[in-house]
N, C-alpha and C positions, 0 to 999 in steps of 0.2 A: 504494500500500500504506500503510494508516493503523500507524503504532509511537508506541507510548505508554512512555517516559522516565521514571525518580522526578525529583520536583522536589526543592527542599532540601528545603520545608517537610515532606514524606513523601507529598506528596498526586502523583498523575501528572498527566503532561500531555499531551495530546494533537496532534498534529504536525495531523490535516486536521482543516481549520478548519469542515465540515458536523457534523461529529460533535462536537467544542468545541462547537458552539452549541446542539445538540441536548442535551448533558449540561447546559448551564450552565442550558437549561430546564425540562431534569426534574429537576436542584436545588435553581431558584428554586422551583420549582413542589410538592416535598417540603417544603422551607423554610417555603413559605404554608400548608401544609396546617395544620398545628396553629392555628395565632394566625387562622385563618379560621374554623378550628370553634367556637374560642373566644368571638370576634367573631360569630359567627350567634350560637350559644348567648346571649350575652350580649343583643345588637341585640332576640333572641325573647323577652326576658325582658317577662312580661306588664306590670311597674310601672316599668321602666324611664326611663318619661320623665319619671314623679312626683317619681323617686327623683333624677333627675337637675336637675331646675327647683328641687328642695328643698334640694339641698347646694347649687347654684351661687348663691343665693339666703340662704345660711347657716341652711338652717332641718331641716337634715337632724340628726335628734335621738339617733342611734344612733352606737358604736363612739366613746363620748366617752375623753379619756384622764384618767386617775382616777392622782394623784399622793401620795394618801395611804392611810391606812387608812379602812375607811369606816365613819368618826365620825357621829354626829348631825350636825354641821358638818365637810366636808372637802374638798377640794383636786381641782377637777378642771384641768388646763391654765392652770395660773396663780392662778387663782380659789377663793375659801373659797363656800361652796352651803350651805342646811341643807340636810341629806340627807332626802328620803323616796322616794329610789330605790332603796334596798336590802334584801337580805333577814335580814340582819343580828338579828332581831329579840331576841334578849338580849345583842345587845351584846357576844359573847361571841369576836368575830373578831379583839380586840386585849384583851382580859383577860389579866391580865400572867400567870396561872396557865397558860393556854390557849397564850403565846407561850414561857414557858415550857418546857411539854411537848414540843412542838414541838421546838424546838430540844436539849432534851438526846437523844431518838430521834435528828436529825440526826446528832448527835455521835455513837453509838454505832451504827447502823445505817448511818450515809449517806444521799445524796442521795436514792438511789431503790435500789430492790433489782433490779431489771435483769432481769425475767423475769415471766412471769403465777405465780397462785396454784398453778395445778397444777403449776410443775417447781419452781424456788428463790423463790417469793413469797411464800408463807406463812409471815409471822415470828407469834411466842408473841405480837405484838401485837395481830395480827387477832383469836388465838384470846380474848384477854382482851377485845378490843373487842364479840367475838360474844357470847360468854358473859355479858357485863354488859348487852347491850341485849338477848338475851332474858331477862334477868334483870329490867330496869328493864318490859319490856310482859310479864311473867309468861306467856311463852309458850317452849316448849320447843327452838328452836334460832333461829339466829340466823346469816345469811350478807351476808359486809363486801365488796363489790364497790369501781371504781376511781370510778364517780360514781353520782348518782341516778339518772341518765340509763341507764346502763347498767344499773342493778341493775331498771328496772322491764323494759327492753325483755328482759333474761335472765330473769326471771321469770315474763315471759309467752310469749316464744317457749320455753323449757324446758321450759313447762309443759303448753301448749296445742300441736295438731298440726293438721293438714287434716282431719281426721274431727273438730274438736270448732267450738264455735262461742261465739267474742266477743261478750256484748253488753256496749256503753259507752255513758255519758253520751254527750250531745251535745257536751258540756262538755269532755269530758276531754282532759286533755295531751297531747301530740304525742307523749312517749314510748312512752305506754300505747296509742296509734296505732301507731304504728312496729312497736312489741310483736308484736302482732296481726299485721300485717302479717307479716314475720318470720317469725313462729310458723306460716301458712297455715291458720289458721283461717277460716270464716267469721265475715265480722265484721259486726252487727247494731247499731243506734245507736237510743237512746230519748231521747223529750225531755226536753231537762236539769228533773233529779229527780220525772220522772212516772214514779214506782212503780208504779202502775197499768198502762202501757206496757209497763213492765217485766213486769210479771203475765203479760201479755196473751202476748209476745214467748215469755218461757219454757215456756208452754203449747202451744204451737204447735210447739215443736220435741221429735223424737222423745226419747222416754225414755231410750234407750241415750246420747244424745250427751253429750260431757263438755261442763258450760256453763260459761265464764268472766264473770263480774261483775264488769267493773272499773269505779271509779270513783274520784275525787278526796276525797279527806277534807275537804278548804279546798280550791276553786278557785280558781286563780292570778290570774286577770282579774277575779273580782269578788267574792271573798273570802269567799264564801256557803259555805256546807256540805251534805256529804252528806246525806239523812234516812237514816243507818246502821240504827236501828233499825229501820225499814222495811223495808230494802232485806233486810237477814237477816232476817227475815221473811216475804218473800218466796222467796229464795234456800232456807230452809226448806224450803217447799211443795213444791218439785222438786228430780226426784232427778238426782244428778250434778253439781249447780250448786255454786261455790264464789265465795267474793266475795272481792277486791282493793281494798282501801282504798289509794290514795297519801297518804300524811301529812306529803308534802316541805313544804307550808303549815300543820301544824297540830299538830308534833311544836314541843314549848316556849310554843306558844301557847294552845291550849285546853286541858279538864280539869284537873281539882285539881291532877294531877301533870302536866303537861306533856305527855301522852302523846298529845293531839294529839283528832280527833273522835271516836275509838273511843272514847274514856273516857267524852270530854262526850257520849255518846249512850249509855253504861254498857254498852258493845258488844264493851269488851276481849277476853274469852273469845270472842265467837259470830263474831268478822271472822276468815277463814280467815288470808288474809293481809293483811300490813301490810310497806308500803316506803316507806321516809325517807329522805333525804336528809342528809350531814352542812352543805352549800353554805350553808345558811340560819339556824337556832337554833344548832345546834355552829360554825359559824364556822370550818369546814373544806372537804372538799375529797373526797369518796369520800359511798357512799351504802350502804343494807342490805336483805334484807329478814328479814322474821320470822315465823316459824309452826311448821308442826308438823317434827319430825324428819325424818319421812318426804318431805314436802316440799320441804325444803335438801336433805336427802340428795339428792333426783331432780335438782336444781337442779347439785350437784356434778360429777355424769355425765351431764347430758344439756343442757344452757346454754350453745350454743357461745357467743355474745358474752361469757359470764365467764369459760368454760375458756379464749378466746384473748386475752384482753386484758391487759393489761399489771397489773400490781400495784400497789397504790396507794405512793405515799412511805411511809418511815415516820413524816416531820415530821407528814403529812395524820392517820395515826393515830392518830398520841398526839395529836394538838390535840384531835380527834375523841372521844376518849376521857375526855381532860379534860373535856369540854365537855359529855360524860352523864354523870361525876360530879358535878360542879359544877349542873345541872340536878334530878338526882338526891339530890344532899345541899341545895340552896334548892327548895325544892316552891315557895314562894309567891314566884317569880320569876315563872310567866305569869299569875297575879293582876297584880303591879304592871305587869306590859305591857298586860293587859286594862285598868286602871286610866286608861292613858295614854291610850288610844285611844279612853275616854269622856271625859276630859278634853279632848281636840283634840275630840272630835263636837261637845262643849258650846261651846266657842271659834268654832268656824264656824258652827256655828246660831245664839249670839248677834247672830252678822254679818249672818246671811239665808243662809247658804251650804248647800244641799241635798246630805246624804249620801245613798249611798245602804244600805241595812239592813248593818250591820256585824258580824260573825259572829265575825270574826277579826280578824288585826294589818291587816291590806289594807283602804284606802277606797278609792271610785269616788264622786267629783263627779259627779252630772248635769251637762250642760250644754245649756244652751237650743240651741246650734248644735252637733250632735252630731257634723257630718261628722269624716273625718280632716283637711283641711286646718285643718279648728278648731282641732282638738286638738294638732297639730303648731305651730303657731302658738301659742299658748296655752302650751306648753310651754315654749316659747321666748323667749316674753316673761314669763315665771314665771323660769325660770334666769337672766337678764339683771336681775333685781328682787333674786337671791339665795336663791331658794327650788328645785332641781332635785327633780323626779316625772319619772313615767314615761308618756310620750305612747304610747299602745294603738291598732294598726291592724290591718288581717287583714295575717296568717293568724290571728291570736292572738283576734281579734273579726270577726265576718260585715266583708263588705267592705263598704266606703261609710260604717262603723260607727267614729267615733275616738270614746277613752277617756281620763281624766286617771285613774292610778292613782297611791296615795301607801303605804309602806307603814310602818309604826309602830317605832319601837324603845324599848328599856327605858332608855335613855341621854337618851332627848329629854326636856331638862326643862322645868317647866312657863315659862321666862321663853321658851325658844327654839320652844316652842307658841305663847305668844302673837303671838312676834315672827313666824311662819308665818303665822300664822290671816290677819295685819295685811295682809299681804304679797301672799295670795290673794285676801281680797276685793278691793284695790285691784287688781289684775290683772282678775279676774274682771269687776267692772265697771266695768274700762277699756274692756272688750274686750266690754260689753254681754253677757254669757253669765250672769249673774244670773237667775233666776224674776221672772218679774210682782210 
């Protein structure tokens, strides 16, 4: 007769020793289950062995640890870098006004308000935050999500359903992917900025269907832009179709005022919607989007990733907020970033060093050896010189495809351009990746 006894520990014990053995192997054997799944999952992962010869080898260029603010020059793991890995681009993520803000909200609101926007998250700050950036893009309301990322993927899954159908850039961001996805639309892709494509695509689908038109304002990977005027335009000609501008690249950079490609394509009124980012020009931490009344309104009831998601800080806020006034009261602060960004083009073409067509605050070096290993390399012996950029591989660019991307701020000034420009072409051809 087998009798099982508490041990001290709480756990029993088993007196016949067939049955002990038998449980100690279907505990080992619940025990492995998890860290085996893990371990497959992991072992299946398609880049795996890349990812692994590249850190063991010190050349793995990702999840670096960043010990400062990020200045034109700043502090990763010990080390000062000029910076042209951030999105940073006015400068605005340590402006004493911007740290500021921030912190007196800390003071009277706290660390976080502990709930999504629909039950205790909606403080009087989001409302002022909303109300001043449909104010600043002269469109009629205005909705403050927890990041960009979220405000594009709620915006399209809100928006869009299985009866309606996505077309996107070939281009476009993984959020506005995701989006899609999400939302169970079908989703249809055109070649990056063939309007024509685009003609083609929307013609072909029935009149009744709701069409989504998302695309990128400033592409993240190679700094180019939409042809907005175009594309509404098109978007025009068929009915049902509404366009999607992202401007998390082009909000503070392009247009007289800041307002990102809508303006500089003078498309402000005719882009349905427009979604920003605060991550990059505000030097915050939360994202929006903006358009008609009727549209946030839907977005409020029917958006699960924003009705469930957490609320943003109030520090993120107020930074946020500063940071489109401040934008808002200096109009000719993305002139002087545009300014900087033909300054550094002129510096590396003096040297021979090929851009490629610059649109926005984002450069892309060609490179004679384009692979990823190039580029990962290349990176790495650029950071070890003093100069960190961002080394580009798929998923972000076709696979087999590596990129050197750099991206501009209004703080870089012209002695720390030169001392960059110096720095690249002597890497560049050290490493033989120069033009004929």
């Amino acid at each position: 007769m087998t009798t099982v006894s508490a041990a001290p520990t709480g756990r029993s014990t088993v007196d016949s020793p067939g049955l002990a053995v038998g449980l100690e192997h279907q505990e080992h054997a619940l025990n492995e289950q998890p860290t085996s799944f893990f371990r497959d999952r992991l072992e299946a992962f398609p880049r795996l062995a890349d990812y692994r010869l590249a850190k063991a080898a010190g050349y793995w260029p990702y999840y670096k640890t960043v010990e400062s603010a990020s200045r034109p020059r700043f502090r990763i793991e010990g080390h000062d870098y000029i910076n042209f890995g951030s999105n940073n681009y006015l400068s605005l993520s340590y402006h004493p006004k911007v740290i500021e803000a921030a912190q007196e909200a800390t003071s009277k609101y706290g660390t976080g308000v502990t709930g999504s926007r629909l039950l205790n998250g909606t403080l009087d700050l989001h409302r002022t935050l909303e109300a001043e950036l449909a104010e600043f893009y002269g469109r009629e309301s205005a909705l403050v999500l927890s990041t960009g990322y979220v405000a594009n993927i709620s915006t399209i899954a809100g928006l869009l359903s299985r009866h309606d159908v996505a077309i996107l850039d070939k281009d476009a961001h993984n959020s506005l992917l995701t989006g899609v996805q999400l939302s169970g639309a079908t989703m249809k892709r055109f070649g990056h900025n063939d309007v024509e494509k685009l003609d083609r695509i929307l013609a072909d689908l029935p009149t009744e269907a709701g069409k989504g038109v998302i695309v990128d304002g400033v592409y993240s990977m190679g700094g180019d832009t939409a042809p907005l005027d175009r594309l509404v335009d098109v978007c025009r000609r068929h009915p049902n179709a509404f366009l999607l501008s992202d401007e998390a690249h082009g909000l503070g950079v392009l247009g007289e005022r800041g307002r990102g490609a809508v303006e500089h394509y003078g498309v402000l009124d005719a882009v349905d919607l427009i979604t920003v980012t605060f991550s990059k020009t505000l030097g915050s931490c939360g994202g929006a989007v903006i358009g008609s009344a009727e549209a946030i309104e839907l977005l409020t009831l029917d958006a699960d990733p924003f009705i469930f998601t957490a609320s943003n800080t109030p520090g993120s806020l107020a930074a946020a907020l500063e940071g489109v006034r401040i934008l808002r009261d200096t109009p000719e602060m993305p002139g002087q970033l545009r300014a900087n960004v033909d300054r550094f083009i002129d510096l590396l073409s003096e040297r021979g060093i090929p851009v490629n067509p610059a649109e926005s605050a984002i450069l892309t070096i060609p490179l004679r050896q384009r692979d990823e290993l190039s580029a990962v390399v290349l990176a790495r012996e650029l950071l070890e010189a003093g100069v960190f950029v961002n080394p580009v591989v798929s998923p972000a660019v076709p696979r087999g495809l590596g990129l050197i991307r750099l991206s501009l701020m209004l703080d870089h000034t012209p002695a720390l351009l030169e001392e960059a420009a110096e720095v690249i072409f002597k890497v560049l051809n050290d490493n033989d990746q120069l033009p004929d």
